[in-house]
VMD Tcl script that draws the C-alpha trace (Angstrom):
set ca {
  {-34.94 -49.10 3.41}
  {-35.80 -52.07 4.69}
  {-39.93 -53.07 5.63}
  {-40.85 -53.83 9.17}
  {-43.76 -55.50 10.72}
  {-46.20 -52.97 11.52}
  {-45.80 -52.43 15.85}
  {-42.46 -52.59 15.67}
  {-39.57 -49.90 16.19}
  {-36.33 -49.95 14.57}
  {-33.46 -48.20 16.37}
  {-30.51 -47.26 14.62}
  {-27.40 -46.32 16.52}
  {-24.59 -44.71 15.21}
  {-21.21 -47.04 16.05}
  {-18.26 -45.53 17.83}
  {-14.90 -47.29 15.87}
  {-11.42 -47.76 16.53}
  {-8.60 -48.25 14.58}
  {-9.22 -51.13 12.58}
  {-12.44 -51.31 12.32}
  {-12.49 -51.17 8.26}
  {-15.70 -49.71 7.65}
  {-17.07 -46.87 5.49}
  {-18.82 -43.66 6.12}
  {-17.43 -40.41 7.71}
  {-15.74 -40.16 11.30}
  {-14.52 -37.07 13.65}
  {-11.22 -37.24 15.35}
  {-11.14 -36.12 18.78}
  {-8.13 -34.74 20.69}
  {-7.84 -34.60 24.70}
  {-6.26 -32.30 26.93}
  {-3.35 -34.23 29.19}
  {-0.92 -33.15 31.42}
  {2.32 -34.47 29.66}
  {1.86 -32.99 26.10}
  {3.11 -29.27 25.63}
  {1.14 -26.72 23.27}
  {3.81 -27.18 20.75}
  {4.22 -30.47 20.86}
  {0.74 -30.60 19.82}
  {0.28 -28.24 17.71}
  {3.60 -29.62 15.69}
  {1.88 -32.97 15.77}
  {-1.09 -31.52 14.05}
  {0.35 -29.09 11.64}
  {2.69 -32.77 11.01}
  {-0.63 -35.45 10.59}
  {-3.21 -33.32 9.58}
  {-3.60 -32.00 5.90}
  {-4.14 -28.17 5.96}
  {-3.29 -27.36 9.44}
  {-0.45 -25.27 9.98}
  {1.53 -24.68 12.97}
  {-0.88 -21.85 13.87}
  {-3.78 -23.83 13.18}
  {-2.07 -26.29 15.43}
  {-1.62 -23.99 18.00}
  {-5.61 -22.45 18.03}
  {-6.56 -26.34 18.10}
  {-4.27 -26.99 21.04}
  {-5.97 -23.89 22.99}
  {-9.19 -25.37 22.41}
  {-8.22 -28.99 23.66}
  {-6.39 -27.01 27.00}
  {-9.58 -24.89 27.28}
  {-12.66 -27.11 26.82}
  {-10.94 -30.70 27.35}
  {-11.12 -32.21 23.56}
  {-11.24 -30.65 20.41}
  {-12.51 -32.12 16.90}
  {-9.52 -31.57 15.09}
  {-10.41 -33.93 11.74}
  {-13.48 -35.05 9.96}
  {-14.02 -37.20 6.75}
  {-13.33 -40.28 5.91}
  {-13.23 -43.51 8.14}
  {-10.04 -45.01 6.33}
  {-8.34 -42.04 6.57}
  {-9.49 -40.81 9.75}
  {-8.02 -44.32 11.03}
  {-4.62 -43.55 9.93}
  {-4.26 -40.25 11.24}
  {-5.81 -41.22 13.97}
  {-3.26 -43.93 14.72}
  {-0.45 -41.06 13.88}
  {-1.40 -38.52 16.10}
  {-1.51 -41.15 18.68}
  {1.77 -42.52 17.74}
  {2.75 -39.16 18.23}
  {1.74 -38.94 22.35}
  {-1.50 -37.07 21.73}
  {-4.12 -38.09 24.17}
  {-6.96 -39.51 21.79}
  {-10.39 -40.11 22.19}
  {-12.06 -43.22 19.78}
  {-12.94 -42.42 17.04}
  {-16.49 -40.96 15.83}
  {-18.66 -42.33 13.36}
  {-20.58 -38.88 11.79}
}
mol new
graphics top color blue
foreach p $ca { graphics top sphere $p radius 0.5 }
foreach p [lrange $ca 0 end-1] q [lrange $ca 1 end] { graphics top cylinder $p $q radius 0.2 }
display resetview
């Protein structure tokens, strides 16, 4: 921890990041609803991208993205959240930036 001069605030901000951006720590991956991707074809691009999601899985995420507008569908790391982030939106799926946690 750094010391500050007494009087004085420091904020700390927690950065949104894209693709690319190369640095550590943990991120969410957020899905959004659209109008030109099917519940299968997102569900198939989950069960496809994400490690441990099924096409059921897929399928319960894809209600929650219709229903609510987004869904977290991924959390961990930034390095890896970057490249299946960049898959699933290779794939068609609607994608929010990425979320620093």
């Amino acid at each position: 921890m750094r010391a500050q001069a007494p009087g004085t605030d420091v904020i700390e901000r927690d950065q949104t990041a894209g693709p690319g951006a190369g640095v550590g720590g943990g991120a969410r991956i957020v899905v959004l609803n659209d109008s030109h991707n099917t519940f299968e074809g997102v569900a198939g691009a989950l069960a496809r991208v994400l490690p441990g999601v099924d096409r059921a899985a897929g399928m319960q995420l894809a209600t929650v993205i219709h229903n609510a507008g987004r869904a977290v569908v991924w959390e961990g790391d930034i390095e890896v959240a970057e490249l299946y982030w960049e898959q699933l939106a290779g794939a068609g799926l609607t994608m929010a930036p990425l979320e620093r946690g």
